[in-house]
SESE-242451 format. One record per atom (N, C-alpha, C, CB): x, y, z; residue in one letter. Coordinates in steps of 0.05 Angstrom, whole numbers, plus 5000, padded with zeros to 4 digits. Glycine has a CB too. Layout:
BEGIN
XYZA...
END
This chain:
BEGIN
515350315492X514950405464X512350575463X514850165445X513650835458X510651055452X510051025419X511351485459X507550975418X506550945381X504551245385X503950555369X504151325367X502351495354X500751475328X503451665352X498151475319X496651405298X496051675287X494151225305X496251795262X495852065253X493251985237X498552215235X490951985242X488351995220X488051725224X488852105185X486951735260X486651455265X483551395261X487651385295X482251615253X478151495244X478651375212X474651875241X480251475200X480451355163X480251035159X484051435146X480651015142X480750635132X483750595141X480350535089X484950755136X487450565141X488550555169X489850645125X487350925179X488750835211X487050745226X489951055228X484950635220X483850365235X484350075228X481050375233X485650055202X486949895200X489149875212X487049865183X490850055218X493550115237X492849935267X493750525245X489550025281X489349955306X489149675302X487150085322X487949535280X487349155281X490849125275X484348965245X492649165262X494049105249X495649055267X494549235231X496049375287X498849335312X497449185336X500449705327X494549025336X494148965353X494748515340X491049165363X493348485325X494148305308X496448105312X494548435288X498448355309X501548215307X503148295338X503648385276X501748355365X503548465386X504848665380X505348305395X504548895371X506248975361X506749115389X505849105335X509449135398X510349235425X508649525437X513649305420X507449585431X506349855440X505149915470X504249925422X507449985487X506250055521X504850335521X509150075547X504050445497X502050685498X502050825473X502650885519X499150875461X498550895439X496551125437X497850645429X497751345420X496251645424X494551625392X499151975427X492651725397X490451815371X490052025363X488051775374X491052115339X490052455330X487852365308X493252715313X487652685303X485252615286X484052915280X482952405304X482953085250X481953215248X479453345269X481953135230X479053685265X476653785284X473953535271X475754225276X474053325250X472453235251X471952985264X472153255235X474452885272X475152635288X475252685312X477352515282X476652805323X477252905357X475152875372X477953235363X475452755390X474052605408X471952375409X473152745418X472752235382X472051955377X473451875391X472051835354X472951545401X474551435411X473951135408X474751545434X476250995412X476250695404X478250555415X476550645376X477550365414X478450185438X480849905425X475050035454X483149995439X485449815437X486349685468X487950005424X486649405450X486849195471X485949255504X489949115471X482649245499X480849335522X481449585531X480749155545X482649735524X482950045532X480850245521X485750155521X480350425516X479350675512X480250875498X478950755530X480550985481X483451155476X482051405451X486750885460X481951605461X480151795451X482052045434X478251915479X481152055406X482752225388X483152465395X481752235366X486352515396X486252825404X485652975379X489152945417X485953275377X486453395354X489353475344X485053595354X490653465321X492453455321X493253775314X493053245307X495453795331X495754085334X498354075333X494654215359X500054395326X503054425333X502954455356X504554635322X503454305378X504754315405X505754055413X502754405425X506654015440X508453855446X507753515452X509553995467X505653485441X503753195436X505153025436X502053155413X507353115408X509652905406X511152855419X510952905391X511452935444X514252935455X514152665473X514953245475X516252495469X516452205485X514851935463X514152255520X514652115436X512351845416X516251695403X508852095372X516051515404X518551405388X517651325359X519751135402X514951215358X514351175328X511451355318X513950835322X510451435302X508151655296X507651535262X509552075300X505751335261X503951215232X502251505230X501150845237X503351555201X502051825183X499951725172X503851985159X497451765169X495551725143X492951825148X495151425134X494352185140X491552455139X492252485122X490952715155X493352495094X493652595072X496752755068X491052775070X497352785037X500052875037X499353165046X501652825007X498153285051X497653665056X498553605089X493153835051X497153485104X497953425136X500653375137X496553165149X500753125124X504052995131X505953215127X505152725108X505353415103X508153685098X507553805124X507753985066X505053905129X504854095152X505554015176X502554205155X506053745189X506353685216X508253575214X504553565231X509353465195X512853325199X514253365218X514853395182X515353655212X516853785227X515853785265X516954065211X512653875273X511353735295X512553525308X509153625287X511653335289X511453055288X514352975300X510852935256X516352995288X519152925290X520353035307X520452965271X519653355317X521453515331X523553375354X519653715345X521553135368X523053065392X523152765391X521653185419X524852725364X525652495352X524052275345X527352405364X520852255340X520152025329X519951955305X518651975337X519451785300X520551695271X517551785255X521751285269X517751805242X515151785226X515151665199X513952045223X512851425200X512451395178X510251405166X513151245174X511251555149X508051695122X506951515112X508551875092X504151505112X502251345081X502251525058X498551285086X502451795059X502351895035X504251955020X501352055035X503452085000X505652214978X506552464985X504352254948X506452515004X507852755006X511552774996X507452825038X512852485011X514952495014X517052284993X514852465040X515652164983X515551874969X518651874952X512351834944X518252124937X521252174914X522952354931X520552374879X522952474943X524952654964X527552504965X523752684997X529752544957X531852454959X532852304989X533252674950X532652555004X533452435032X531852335053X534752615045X529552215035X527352045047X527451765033X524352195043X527751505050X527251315045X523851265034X528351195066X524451075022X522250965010X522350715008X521751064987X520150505031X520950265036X518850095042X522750275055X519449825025X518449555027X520349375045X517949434998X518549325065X521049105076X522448875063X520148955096X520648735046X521148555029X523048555016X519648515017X523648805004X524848874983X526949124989X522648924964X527049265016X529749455010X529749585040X529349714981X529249355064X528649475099X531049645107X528349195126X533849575085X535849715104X536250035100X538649585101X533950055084X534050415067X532650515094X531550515027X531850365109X530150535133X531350655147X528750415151X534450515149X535950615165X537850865163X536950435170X538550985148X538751155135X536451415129X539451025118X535651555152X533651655148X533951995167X531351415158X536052205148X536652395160X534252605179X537952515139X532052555159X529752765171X527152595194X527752905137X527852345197X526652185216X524152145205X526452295242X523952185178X520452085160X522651765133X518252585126X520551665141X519951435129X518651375103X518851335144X518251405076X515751375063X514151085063X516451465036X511451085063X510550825051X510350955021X507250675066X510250675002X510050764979X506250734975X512350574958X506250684950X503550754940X502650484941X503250904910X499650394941X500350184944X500149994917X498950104965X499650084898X499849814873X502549774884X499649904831X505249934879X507349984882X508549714902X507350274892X506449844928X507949564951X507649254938X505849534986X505849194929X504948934919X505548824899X502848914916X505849064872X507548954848X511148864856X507349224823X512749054878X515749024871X516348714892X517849384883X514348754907X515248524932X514248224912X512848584972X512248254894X513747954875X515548044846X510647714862X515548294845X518748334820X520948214839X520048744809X521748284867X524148174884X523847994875X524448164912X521947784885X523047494870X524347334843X521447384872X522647544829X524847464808X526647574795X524047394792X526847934807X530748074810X532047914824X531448384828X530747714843X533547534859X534147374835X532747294892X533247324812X533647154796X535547194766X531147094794X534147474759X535447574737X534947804738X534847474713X536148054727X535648354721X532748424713X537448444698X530748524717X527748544709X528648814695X525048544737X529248904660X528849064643X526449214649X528948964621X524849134639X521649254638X519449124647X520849294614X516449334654X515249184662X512549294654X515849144686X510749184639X507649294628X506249214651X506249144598X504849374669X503149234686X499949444676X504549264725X497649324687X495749424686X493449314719X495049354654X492649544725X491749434762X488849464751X492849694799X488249374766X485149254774X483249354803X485548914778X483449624815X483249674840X480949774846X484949804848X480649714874X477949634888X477749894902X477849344909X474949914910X474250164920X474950314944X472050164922X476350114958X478250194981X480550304970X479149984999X481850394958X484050544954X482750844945X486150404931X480450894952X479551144954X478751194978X477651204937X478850995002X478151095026X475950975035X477751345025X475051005060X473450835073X469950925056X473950905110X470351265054X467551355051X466551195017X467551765053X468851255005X468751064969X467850864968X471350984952X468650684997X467850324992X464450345002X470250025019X463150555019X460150615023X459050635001X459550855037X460050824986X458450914957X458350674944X459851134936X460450554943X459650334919X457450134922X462050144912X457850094958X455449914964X452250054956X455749854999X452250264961X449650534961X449750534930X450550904979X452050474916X451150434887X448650254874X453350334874X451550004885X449349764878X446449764889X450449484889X446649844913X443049854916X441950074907X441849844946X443150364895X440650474875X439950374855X440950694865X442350304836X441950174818X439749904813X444150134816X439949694840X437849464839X435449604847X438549194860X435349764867X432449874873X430950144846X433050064909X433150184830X431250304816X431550674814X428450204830X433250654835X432750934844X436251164823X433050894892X436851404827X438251554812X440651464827X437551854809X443451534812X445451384831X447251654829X446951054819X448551624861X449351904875X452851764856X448851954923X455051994852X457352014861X458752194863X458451894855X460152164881X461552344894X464352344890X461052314919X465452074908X467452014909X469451864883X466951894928X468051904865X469251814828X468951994817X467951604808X468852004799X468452054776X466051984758X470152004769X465251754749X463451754747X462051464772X463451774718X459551434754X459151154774X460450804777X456251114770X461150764790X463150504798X462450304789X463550424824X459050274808X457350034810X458049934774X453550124821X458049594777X456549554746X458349674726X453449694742X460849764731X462749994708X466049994728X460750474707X467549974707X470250054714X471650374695X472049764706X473050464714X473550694707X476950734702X472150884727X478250774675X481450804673X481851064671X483050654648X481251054695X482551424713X483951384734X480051654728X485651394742X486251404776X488451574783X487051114789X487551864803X488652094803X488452194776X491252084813X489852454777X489852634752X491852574730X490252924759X490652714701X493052644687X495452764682X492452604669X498952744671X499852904671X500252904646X501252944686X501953054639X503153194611X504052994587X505853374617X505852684601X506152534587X502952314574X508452414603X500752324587X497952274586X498151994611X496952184549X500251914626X499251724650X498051934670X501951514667X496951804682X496351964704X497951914730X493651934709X497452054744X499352164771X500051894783X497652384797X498251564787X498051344791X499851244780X496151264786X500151224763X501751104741X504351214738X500451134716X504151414741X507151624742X509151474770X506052064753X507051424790X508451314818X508751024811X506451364848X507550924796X508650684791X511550584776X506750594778X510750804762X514250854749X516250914761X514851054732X515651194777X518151214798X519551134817X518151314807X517651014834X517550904858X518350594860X515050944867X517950454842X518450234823X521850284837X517450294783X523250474818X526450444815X526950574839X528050584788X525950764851X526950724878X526850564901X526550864885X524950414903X525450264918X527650034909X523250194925X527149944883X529349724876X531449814869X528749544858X532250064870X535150104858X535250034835X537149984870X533850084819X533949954788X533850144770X531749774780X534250064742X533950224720X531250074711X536550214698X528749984716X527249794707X525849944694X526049614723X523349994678X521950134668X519050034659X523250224651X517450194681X515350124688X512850264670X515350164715X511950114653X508850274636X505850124646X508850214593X504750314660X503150224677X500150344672X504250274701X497050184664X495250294663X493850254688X494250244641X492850384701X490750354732X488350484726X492050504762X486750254732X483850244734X482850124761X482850094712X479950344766X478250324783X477050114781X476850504783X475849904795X474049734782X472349644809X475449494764X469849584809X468249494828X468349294847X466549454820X470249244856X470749124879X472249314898X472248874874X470849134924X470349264948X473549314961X468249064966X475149104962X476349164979X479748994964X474649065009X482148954955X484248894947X484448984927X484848694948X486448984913X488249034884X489348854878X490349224883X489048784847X488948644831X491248784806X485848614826X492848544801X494948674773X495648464757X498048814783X495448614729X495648384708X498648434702X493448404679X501448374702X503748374711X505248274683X504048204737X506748334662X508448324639X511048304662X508248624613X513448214647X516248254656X517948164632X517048094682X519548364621X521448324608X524548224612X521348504601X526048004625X528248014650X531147924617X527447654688X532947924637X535748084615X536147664603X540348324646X535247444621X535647184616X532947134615X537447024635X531946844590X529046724604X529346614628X527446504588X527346644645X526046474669X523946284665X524946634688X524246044666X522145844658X519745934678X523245494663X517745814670X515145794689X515445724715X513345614680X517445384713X518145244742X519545424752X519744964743X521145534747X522645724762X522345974777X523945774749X520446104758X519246394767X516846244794X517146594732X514545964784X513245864815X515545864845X512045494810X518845654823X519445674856X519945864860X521345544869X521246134851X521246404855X519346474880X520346554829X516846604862X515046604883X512746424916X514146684868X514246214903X513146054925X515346064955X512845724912X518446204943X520046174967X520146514969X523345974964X519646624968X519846954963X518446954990X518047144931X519147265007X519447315032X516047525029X523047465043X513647425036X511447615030X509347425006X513047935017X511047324997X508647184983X506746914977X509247214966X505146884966X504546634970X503246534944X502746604994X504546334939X503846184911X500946104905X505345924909X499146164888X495846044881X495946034852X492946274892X497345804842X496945714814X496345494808X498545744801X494145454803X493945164803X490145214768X493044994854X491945174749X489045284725X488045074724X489345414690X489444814730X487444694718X484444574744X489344444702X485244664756X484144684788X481944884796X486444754807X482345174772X481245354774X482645584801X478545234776X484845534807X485945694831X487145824821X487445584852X486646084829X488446404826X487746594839X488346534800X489246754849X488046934865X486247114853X489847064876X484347164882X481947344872X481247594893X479247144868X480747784889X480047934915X478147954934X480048124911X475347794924X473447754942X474647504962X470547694927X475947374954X477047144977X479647295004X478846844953X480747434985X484247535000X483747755004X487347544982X481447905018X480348115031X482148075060X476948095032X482748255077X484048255101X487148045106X481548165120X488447975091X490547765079X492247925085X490547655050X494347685088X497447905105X498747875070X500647645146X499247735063X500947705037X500347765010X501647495035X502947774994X501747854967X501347634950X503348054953X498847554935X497647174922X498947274893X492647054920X500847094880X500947064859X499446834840X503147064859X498346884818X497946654805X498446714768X494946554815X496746494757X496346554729X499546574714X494446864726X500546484723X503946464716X505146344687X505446254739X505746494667X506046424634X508346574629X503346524612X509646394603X511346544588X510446724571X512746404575X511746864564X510247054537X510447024521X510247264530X508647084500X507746884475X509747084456X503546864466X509947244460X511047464443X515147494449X508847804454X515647434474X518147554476X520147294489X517947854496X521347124487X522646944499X523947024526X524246854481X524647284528X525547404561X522847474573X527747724562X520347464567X518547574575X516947324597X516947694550X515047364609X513447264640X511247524640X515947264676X508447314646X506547454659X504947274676X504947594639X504147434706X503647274730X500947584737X507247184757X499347474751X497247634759X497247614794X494247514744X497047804803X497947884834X495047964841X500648154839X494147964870X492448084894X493048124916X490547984900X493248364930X494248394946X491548604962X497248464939X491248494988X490248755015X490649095003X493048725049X489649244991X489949574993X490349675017X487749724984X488949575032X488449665062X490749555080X485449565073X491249335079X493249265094X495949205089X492649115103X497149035061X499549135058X499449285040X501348975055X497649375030X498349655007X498149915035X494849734972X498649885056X498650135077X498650015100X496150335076X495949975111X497749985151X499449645155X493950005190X499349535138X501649205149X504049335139X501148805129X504949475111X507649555106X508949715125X507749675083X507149905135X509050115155X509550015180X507750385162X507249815188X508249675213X510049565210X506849515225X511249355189X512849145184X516249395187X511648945147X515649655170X517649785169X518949795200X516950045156X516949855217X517549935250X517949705271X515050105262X516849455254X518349245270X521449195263X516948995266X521249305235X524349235220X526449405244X524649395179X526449675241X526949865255X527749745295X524150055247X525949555297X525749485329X527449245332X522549425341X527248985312X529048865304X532548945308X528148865282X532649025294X535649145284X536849415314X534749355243X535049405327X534949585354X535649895334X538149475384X534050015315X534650215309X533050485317X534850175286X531350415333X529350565346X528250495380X527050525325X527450795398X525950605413X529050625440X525050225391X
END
């Protein structure tokens, strides 16, 4: 098994190298690209050495069976075609490909056999609120039809990238030392402040975030569900956080929706109020699964449920989902 890492110096495709090293992931040789600003870094997998090429149109790819994308959706359009020429699969972190008809778009949890089915040999990961909110809606679509869904995220400075989660730290210490505070990577400043911006806005007034939460939502589940979603920045370092509404076509009791999510394939149950237990993101930093807690009926709608989720940005909101996709893929002998 040839692997390939596309934007292996970023947050995520170094998360790619802990991730496929982590879980065995079968890899008898593992290639590194990387921008004229990356190329010829190098880093070291399972005591090896392994130094970023630059990624170029030529024959790099030839003999890779799997190739993890995550340089941005501008790369992923421009090297696809590269990338794939001599059949490896690729799967994207970005948006380049996400709504494309004849591109899957896939949570294992929630829809692994769409992988298979994959005419142009690209894969999408979805976004990641996206990965974390539908893989606990599955649990309770195994239960009843999920109509609608009000969510609002809570996200940490890693879903802007490795250089975003620096600033915020370089926040907090201008801010305590006294000194003017730089930003760059926001909009405005983070530290000490949450910001309900994320990406640009469009025409209907969500922004581009929120738009993918809607879409991406029903594609992956095959649903008519309908997703109104507010996303906010907020000062933490590293997971995503979602305050979670569900409207479903029958009520689901409380006991029901816990055993829901306590037997659900990805998740892991943390409800316990009177205990003070719920998931939080300074604890479920680097975490394979997605933590549900805070689990209520709604006060307002008798079909209604609201449960609060945390999930990894970094790892299953990106490099654990695409791995999990390519074990699915190795599993099922569909690759390789």
């Amino acid at each position: 098994m040839k692997v390939a890492i596309v934007g292996a110096s970023g947050a995520v495709g170094q998360e790619f190298l802990r991730v496929l090293d982590e879980r065995n992931f079968p890899a008898d040789e593992l290639l590194l690209f990387g921008s004229t600003r990356s190329a010829g870094r190098k880093y070291t997998f399972r005591g090896k050495e392994i130094e970023v090429k630059l990624l170029q149109h030529n024959d790099d790819f030839k003999g890779v069976d799997i190739a993890f994308a995550s340089a941005g959706a501008g790369t992923s359009r421009e090297f696809a075609e590269t990338i794939t020429k001599y059949g490896a699969v690729m799967i994207d972190n970005s948006s380049a490909f996400r709504m494309e008809e004849d591109i899957p778009l896939v949570v294992p949890e929630v829809n692994a056999e769409d992988a298979l089915n994959r005419p142009r040999r690209i894969i999408a990961n979805p976004n990641c609120t996206t990965i974390q909110m539908v893989v606990a809606l599955k649990a309770i679509e195994n239960l009843t039809h999920i109509k609608r869904v009000h969510v609002s995220t809570y996200q940490a400075a890693s879903g802007a990238g490795a250089a975003a989660m620096d600033e915020l730290y370089e926040q907090y210490r201008q801010v305590l030392a006294g000194e003017p505070v730089k930003v760059e990577k926001f909009a405005y400043q983070l530290a000490f402040n949450l910001i309900p911006q994320i990406d640009v806005f469009t025409e209907n007034g969500y922004t581009k975030e929120e738009m993918k939460m809607y879409n991406e939502t029903r594609k992956i589940m095959h649903s008519d569900v309908k997703v109104s979603a507010t996303c906010v920045r907020v000062p933490a370092l590293r997971s995503h956080s979602e305050s979670i509404w569900i409207e479903t076509e029958r009520p689901v009791s409380v006991e029901e929706a816990r055993k829901a999510f306590s037997e659900g394939e990805g998740l892991v149950l943390m409800d316990n109020p009177e205990k003070k237990e719920y998931p939080m993101p300074l604890f479920l930093a680097g975490k394979d699964p997605v933590y549900v807690g805070r689990i209520r009926k709604d006060l307002t709608n008798e079909n209604g449920l609201t449960f609060w989720i945390v999930g990894d940005q970094i790892k299953k909101g990106a490099a654990l989902n695409a791995v999990q996709i390519a074990e699915y893929l190795i599993k099922v002998k569909n690759i390789g």
